[in-house]
N, C-alpha and C positions, 0 to 999 in steps of 0.2 A: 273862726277864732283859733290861733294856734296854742297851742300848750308846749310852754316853754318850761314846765316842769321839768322834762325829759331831756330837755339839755342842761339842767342843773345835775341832776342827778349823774347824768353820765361824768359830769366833772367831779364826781364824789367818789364815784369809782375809781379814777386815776389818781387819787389824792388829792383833788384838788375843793378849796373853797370859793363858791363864788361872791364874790363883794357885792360889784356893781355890775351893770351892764350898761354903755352910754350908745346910746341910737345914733347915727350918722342916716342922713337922705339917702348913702349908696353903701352902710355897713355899718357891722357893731364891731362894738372898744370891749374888751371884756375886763374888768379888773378882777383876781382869784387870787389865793392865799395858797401856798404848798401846806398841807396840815404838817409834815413833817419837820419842818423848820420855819415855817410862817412866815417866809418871804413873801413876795407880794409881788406878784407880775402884771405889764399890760400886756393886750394881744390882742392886734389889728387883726381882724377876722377879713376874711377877700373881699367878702357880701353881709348880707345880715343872718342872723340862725338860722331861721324858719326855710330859709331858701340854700341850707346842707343837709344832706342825708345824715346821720348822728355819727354812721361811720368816718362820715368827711371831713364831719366837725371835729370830732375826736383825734382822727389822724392829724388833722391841721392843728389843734394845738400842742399834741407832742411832739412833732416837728419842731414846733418856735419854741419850747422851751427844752428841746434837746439845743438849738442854738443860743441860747442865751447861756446854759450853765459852763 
């Protein structure tokens, strides 16, 4: 069983809230909140969580929302 707690919270660290998460057969959809102005992002993750190291996960999503701002 994975615990996916630990990618929630990593997203708490960077400011961010998580909404949703929507499963794909080859990857997750993440929907998250900026807490500082309450935008609302998606972000197509490569693969699913469980299968990034937390650093990877992390890295790969400030990446995508360093490109979106």
């Amino acid at each position: 069983m994975v615990n996916y707690r630990k990618y929630k919270e990593a997203l708490e660290k960077i400011g961010l809230k998580q909404l949703n998460v929507y499963r794909y057969k080859d990857k997750d959809v993440l929907r998250v909140q900026r807490v500082q102005d309450g935008k609302v992002f998606l972000i197509d993750l490569p693969r699913h969580r469980n299968e990034m190291s937390l650093e990877e996960y992390i890295n790969f999503i400030k990446s995508k929302l360093s490109q979106i701002k």
